[in-house]
N, C-alpha and C positions, 0 to 999 in steps of 0.2 A: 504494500500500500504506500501512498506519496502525499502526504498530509505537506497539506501546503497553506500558511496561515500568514494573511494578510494583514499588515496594521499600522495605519494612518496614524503618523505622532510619535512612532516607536522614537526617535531621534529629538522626540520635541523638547525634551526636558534636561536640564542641568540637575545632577544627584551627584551625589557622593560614595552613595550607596554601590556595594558589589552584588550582583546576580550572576551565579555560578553556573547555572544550567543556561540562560540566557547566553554568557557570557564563552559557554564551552561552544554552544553552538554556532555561533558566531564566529570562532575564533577558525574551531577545524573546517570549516566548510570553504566550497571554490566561489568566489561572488561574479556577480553582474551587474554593470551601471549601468541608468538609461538617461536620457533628459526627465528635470521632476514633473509630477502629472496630478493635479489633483486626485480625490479618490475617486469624483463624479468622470470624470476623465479616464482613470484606470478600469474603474467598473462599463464604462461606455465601448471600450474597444474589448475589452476580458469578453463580454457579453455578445462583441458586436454587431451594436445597436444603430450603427451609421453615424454620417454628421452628426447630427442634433445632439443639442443639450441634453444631459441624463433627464431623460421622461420620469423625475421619481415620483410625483403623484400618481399617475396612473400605472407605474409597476407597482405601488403602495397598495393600490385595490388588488393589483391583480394577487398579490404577496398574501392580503388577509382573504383570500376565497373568494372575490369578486368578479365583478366585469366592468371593466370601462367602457367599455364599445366606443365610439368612435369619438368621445368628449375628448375635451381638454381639462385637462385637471393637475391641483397643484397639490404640492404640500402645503399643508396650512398648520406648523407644528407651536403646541403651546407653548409661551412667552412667562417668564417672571420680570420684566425690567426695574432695575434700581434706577433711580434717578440724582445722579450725583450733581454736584455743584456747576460742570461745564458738559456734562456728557451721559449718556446714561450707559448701563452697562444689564448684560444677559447673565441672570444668576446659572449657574453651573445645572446639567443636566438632572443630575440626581438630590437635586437642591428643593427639590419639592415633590411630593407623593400626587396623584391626579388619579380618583377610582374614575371608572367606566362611565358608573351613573352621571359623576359632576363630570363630564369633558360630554357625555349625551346629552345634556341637559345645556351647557354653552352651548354646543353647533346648533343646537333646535334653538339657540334666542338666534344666533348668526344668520342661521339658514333663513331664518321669517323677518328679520329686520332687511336682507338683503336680496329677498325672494326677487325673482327674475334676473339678477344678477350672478348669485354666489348658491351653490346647497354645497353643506359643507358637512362634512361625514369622520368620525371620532373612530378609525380604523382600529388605533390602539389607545390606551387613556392618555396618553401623550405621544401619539403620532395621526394626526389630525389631517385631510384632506379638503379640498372644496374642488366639484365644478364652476365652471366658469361658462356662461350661460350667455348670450346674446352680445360678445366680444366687449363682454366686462374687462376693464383694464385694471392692474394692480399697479397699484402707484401710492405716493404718499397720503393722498387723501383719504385713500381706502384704508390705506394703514390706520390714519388719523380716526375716523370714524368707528373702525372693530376697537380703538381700546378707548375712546369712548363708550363705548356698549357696555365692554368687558367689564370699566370700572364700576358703572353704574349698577351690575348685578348683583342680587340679592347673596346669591352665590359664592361669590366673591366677597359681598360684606362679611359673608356666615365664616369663609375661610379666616379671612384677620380676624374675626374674633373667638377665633379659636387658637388664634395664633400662627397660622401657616398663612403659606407666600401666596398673594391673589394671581390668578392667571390675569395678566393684562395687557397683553399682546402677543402678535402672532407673527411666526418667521413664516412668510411665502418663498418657495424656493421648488423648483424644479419641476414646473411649467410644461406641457406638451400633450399629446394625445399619445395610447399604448403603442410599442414598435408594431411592427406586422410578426416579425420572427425574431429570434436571437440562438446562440450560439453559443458552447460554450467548452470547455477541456474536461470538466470536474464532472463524476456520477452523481458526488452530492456537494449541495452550496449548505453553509449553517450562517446564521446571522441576525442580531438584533433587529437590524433594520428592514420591516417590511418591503421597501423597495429592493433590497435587494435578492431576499426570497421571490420577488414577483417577478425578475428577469431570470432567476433559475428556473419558476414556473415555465415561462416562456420558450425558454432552449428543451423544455422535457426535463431537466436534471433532479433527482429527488433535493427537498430542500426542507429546512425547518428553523427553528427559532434556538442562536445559540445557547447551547447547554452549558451549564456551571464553570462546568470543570473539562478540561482533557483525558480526564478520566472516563466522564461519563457519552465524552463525544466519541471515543476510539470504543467504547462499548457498544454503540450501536452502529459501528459502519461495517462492512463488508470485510473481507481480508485481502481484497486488492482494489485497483484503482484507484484514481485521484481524487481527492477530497479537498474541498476547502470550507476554512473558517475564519470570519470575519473578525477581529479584536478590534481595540479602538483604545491607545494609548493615552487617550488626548479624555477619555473619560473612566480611564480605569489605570492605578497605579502599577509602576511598573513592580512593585513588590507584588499583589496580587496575579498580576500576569506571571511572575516567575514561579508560585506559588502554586497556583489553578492551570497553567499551561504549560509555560516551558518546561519544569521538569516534569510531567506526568508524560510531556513529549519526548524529549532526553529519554526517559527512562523507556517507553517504548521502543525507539529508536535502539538502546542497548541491548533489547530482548529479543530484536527482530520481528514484533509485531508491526513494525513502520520501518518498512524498505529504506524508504528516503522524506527529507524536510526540505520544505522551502519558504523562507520566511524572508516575505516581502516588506519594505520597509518603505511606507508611501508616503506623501505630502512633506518631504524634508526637501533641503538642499538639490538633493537630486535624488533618483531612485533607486533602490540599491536591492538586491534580491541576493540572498543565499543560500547555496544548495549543499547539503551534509549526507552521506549514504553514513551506514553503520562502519564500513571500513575506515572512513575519515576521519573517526574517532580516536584511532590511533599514532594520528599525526601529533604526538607530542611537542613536539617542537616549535608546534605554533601555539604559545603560550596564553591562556585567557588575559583579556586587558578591559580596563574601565568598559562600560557601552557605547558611551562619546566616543572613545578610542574608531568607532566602526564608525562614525554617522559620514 
């Protein structure tokens, strides 16, 4: 098997911190550079989904069991904004809890304030979608208007007084109608993000919602073929990743249940791919070094 784990931000951070199973992998593997690509960019050709912008709304429906048919449809993902002195700023991902009910309950005020314009659809409690209806434009006004809405919700008051962060604004991002086809290397994709299960859907490739652990992902895959799994450094520390991932991968790799790794290193400097079989393990001589050491 060729477990191959992709991850936006792996490079993004300054630590001090050692990661040894990261750090071995890293060290004995042959690499490859490319020019740097976004992730929307990496997953656009990985998929090949043509020109266009990554369509992540409508691979968003298609990801959670849906149908887009022939709309345009965007991401419409929920917002915490702080409002500082010159700027405002996006509280971090995992910086507020969002059940089902209250994110169904926003898109149905959205949906009826903006009817014939916007229906806006709560995929996940926090991965949020809208059509875009009679060449509704997304611009600041529109912005300006959803958190006025937002703030005035009863819902939102109920949040703050409870103490949690109000949703009060929305990230629009990745516009388009579904590809016709896609394409793709891997038997199976795993990943948070519903958009990107919807472009595995797309190519036929089995797909699901990443698991825990690397543990529990090499548990359920096949004993060959290529696999991939989505991480995301940029929202999950790299001590956790070395923890949940790299070594339950290491350790695979050393038993022979994983032929080979490749561990993609995306949205940095430039792009950097590394490939490790089980024999390359025994390349002493290529000494582990910081993680920076690589980027």
């Amino acid at each position: 098997m060729h477990c191959e784990l992709a991850i936006p931000g792996l490079f993004g951070a300054s630590t001090d911190a050692r990661f040894a199973a990261l750090e071995l992998l890293l060290a004995r593997a042959r690499r490859a550079r490319a020019p740097a690509r976004s992730l929307d960019e990496w997953l656009r050709e990985a998929f090949e989904l043509g020109e266009a912008p990554f369509p992540a709304g409508a691979l968003t429906v298609l990801g959670c069991g849906g149908d887009p048919g022939d709309g345009i449809w965007t991401r419409a993902d929920p917002m915490h904004l702080r409002v500082m002195r010159d700027h405002a700023a996006a509280a971090p991902y995992d910086a507020f809890a969002l059940s089902q009910s209250e994110a169904d309950a926003l898109c149905e005020a959205l949906s009826r304030h903006f009817a014939g314009q916007l229906e806006f659809q709560a995929c996940e409690p926090r991965r949020w979608c809208a059509r875009l209806l009679n060449d509704a434009a997304l611009d600041d006004a529109l912005t300006n208007e959803v958190q006025m809405l937002l703030h005035a919700h009863p819902l939102n008051e109920a949040r703050e007084a409870r103490g949690e962060l109000a949703i009060n604004s929305l990230r629009f991002w990745g516009a388009g109608r579904a590809p016709r086809s896609a394409q793709c290397r891997w038997q199976s994709v795993a990943a948070a993000d519903p958009a990107v299960r919807g472009a595995a859907r797309l190519a036929a490739s089995r797909h699901f919602p990443l698991p825990n652990s690397a543990r529990e992902w090499l548990d359920r895959l096949p004993q060959d073929g290529r696999q991939l799994a989505l991480l995301d450094a940029r929202d999950t520390s790299l001590a956790d990743l070395e923890r949940d991932w790299f070594a339950p991968v290491l350790a695979g790799l050393r038993a022979g249940r994983v032929g080979m790794v490749t561990v993609h290193a995306l949205e940095g400097a430039e792009e950097v791919s590394f490939e490790i079989i089980r024999g390359d393990l025994r390349r002493f001589w290529r000494t582990k070094k910081p993680v920076e050491h690589y980027a």
